[in-house]
C-alpha positions in Angstrom: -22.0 21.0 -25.4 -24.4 21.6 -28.0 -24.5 23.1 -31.4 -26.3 24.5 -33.8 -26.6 22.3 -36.6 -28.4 22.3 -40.0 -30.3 19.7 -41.2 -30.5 18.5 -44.8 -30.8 15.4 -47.6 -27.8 14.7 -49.5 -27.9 11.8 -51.8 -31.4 10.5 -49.9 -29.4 10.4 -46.7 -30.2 13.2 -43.6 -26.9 14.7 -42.5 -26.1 17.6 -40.0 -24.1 20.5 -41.1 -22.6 22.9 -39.0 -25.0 26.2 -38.9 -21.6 28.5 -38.4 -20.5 27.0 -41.5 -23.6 27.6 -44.0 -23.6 30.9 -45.0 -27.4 30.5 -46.3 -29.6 27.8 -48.3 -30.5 28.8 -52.2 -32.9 27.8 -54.5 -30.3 27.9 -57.3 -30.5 27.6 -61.5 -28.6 28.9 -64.5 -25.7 26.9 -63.8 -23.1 27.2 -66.7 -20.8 24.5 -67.1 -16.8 24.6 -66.7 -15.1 23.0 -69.3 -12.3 19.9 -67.9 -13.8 20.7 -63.8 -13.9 18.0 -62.2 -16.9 15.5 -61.8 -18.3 17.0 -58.7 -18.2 20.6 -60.4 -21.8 21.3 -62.0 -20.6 24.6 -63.2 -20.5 28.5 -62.0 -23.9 30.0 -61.2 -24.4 34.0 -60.1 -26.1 33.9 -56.8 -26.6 37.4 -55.0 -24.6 39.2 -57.7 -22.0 37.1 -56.4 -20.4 34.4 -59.1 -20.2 31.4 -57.1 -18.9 27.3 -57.8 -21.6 24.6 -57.3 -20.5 21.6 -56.0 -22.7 18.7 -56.3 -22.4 17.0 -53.2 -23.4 13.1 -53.9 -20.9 13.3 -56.3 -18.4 14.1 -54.2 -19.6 11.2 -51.8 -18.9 8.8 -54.5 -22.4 8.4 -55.7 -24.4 9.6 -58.9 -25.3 13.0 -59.9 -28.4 15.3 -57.6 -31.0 15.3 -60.1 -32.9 17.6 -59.9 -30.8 20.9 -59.3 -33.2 22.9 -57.4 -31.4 23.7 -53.8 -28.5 24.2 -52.2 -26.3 25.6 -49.3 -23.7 28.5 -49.7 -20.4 27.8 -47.7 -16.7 29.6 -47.4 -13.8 27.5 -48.2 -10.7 28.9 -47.8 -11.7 32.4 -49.1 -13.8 31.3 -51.8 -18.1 30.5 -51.9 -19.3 27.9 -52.9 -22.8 26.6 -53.4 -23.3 23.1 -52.1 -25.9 20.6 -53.7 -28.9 19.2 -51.7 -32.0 17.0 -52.1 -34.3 18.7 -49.3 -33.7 21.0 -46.2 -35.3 20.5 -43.2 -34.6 23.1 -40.1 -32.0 24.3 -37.5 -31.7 22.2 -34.3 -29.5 22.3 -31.3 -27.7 19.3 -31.0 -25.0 17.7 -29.0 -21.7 15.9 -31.5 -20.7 12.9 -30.5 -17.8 11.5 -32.2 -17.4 8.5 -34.7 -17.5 5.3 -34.0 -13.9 3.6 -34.0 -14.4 1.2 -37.7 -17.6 2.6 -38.9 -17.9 2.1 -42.5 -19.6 3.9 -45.2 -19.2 3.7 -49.0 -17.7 6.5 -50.9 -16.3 8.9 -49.4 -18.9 9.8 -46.3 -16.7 8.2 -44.2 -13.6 10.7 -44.6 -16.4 13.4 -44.8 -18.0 13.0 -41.5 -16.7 14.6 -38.6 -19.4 13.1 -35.8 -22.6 12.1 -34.9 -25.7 13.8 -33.7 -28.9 12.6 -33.2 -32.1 14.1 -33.9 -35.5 12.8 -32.3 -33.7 9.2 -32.0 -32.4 9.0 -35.4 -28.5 9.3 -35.7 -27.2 11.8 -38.5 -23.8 12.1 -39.8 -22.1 15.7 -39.3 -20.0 16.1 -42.5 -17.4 18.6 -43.0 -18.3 21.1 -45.7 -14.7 21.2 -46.8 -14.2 18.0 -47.7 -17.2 18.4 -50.0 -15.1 20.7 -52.5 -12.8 18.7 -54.7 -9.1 18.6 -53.9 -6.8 21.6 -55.3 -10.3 23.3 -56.0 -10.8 25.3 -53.2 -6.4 26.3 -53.8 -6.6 27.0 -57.4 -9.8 29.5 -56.6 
C-alpha cells in the first residue's frame, strides 16, 4: 500500500516523513532561546501568529547542531506544534513502507527513530517518526 511521504535532509542524510504528519514546511528565524531546555530545543519562534517550539532534529539524532537555521517542518505532538529542523526539502512522492531490517544499525538515535524503509528512484530512505524527534517529557510538560 502506498503513502504519501515527504522528502527531506536531516543531518546530510535523505529521510521520508509521513505527509499526514507535516502540517507544512517553513522558512523559519527569530528563534529566542529557552533558558535550561534541553539540547535539541533551539528556542520558541512565532510562526503564523502561532508561538511554536523548534526542535533541531540532528541533535536529537545524536549528532551536532543544523547550522544554518533557515527551514523547517511544522508537526503535532500530542496537542502541541512544533517546528522541526531540516537541511533541504525536496518534494512529496507516493511510496510504498517497507519495514526495518531485523539488526540494522545506525548511530545515534536514527535507529529508535525510524519506523521503515521506502525507496525512492532506487535509493533507500529511512521513514522516521516525527515524535520521537521531540525530547522526552517535552511534548507532556507542553
Amino acid at each position: 500500500m502506498t503513502e504519501l511521504f515527504l522528502i527531506v535532509s536531516i543531518a546530510g542524510r535523505w529521510v521520508a516523513l509521513p505527509a499526514t504528519e507535516v502540517k507544512s514546511a517553513v522558512d523559519i528565524s527569530g528563534i529566542v532561546a529557552v533558558p535550561r531546555a534541553p539540547a535539541a530545543v533551539r528556542g520558541l519562534a512565532a510562526l503564523r501568529s502561532r508561538v511554536v517550539t523548534v526542535i533541531d532534529t540532528a541533535v536529537s539524532l545524536g549528532g551536532p547542531p543544523t547550522e544554518p537555521v533557515t527551514r523547517a517542518v511544522i508537526a503535532e505532538v500530542q496537542g502541541h506544534h512544533y517546528a522541526l529542523l531540516i537541511d533541504a526539502l525536496d518534494d512529496v512522492f507516493a511510496l510504498e513502507r517497507q519495514p526495518l531490517s531485523p539488526g540494522l544499525g545506525m548511530e545515534g538515535q536514527w535507529t529508535a527513530c525510524a519506523t521503515g524503509i521506502v525507496e525512492r528512484e532506487g535509493e533507500p530512505l529511512l521513514v522516521l517518526d516525527l515524535s520521537c524527534l521531540v525530547p522526552s517529557g517535552l511534548a507532556q510538560a507542553a
